[in-house]
C-alpha positions in Angstrom: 0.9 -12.5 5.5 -2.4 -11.5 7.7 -0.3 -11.6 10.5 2.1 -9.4 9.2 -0.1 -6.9 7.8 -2.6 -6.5 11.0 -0.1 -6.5 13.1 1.5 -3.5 11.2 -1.6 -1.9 11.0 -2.9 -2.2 14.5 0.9 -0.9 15.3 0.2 2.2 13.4 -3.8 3.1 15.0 -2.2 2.3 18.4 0.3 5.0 17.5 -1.9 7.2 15.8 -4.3 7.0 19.2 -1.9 7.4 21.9 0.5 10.2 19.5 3.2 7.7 20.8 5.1 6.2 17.1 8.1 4.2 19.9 6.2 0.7 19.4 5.4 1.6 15.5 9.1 2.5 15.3 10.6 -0.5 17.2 9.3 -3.1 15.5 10.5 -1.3 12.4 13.8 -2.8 10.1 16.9 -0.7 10.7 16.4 1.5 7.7 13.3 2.3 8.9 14.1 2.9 12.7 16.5 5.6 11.2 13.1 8.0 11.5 12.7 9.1 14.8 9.4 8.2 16.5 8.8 12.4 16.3 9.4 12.3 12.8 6.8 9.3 12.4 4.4 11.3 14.2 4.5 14.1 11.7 4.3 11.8 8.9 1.4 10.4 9.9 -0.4 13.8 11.4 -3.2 13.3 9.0 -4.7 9.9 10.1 -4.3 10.9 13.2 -6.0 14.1 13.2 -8.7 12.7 10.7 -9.3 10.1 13.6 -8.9 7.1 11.2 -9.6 4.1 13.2 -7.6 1.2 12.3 -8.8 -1.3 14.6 -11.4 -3.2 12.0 -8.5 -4.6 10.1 -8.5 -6.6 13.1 -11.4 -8.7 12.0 -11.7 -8.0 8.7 -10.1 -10.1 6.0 -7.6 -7.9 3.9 -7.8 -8.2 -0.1 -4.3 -8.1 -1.6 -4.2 -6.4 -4.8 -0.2 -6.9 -5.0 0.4 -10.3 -4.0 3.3 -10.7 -1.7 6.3 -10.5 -3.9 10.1 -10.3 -3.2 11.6 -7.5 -4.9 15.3 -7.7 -6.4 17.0 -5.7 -3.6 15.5 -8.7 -1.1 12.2 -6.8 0.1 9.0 -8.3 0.3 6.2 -5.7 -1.2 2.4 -5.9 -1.2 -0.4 -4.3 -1.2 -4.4 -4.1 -0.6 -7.2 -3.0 1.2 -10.0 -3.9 3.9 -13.5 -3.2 2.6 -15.3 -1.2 5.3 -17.6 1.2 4.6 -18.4 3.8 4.5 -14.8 3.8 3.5 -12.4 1.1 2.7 -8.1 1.4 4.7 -5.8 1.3 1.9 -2.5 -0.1 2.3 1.3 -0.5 0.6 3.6 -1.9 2.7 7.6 -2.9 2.3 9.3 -5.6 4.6 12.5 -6.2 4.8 14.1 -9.6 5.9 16.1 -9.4 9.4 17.3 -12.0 11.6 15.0 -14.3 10.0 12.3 -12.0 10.0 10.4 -10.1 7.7 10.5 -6.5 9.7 8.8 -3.1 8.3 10.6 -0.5 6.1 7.8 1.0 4.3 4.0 1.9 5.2 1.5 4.0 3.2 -2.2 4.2 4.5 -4.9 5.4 3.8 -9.1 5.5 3.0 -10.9 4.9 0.1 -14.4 5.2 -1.1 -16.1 1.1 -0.6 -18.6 1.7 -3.1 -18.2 0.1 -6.9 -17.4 2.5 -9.5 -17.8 1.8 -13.1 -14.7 1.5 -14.9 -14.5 4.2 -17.7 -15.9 3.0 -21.3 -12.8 2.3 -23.6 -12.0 5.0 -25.8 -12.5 3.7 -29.5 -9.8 4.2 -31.9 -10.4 4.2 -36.0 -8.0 1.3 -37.3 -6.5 1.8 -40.4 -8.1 -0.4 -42.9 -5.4 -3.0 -43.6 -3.7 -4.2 -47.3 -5.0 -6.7 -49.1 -8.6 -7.4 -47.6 -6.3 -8.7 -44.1 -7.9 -8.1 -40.4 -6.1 -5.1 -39.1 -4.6 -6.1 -35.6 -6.5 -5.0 -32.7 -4.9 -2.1 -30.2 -4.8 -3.4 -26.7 -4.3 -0.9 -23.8 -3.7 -1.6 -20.4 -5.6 -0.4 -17.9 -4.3 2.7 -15.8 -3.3 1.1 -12.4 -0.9 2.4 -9.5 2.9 1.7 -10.0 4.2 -0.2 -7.6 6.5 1.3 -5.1 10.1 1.5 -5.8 12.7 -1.2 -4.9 15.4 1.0 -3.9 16.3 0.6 -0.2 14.4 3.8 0.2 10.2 3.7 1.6 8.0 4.3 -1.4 4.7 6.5 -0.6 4.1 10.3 0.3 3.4 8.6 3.9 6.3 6.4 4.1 9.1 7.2 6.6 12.4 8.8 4.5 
């Protein structure tokens, strides 16, 4: 899985240096290969004209937050982050399996603040007093987190390839 995810990585800041997206694109699964190596260029414009520089991620250890999982239509999804600072690189990434291989469909990157932020203080709720002198049940909420991206043949993220 490190070797999958560097490899996708260091893909993209080679791109994102040169303005050339042919290698990035290439190594790409056929749905994904349907962008043209212009059109991965303009999606990723931003990075590249920020001058994000990718190449940590090629000694730093990535932290999954998604765990590699397969998804129903076959696609293998996770995602994470490598904690640099000042800023941490961000990452969602969708492979599909060809030829034995899992090969890239779907990519989203991007930075992050590295420093710990205190999760917000739960919001306290007045339970109704329950019948009959009974505990009342307690109200669990999950904490807000981000959706995974969709498992529909189709690159989830504003930065993915469509």
């Amino acid at each position: 899985m490190v070797i999958l995810i560097r490899s996708t990585l260091l893909a993209l800041d080679q791109a994102n240096k040169t303005g050339n997206y042919t290698v990035l694109r290439d190594i790409g699964a056929p749905g994904f290969q349907s962008n043209t190596a212009a059109r991965l260029g303009e999606i990723f414009a931003k990075l590249r004209n920020d001058n994000l520089d990718l190449s940590g991620v090629a000694v730093i250890d990535p932290q999954l937050n998604l765990l590699p999982q397969i998804e129903a239509n076959g696609m293998m999804h996770m995602a994470g982050f490598f904690p640099s600072v000042p800023t941490q690189v961000n990452f969602d990434l969708l492979f599909a399996p060809v030829n034995g291989q899992w090969r890239l469909f779907g990519i989203s990157v991007g930075v992050g603040s590295s420093t710990p932020a205190a999760p917000e203080p739960p919001v306290a709720k007045k339970l109704p007093a329950a019948p009959n002198g009974a505990k009342p049940a307690v109200a669990a909420k999950s904490a807000p987190g981000k959706k995974p991206a969709p498992s529909d043949n189709k690159p989830a993220e504003s930065q993915q390839p469509k």
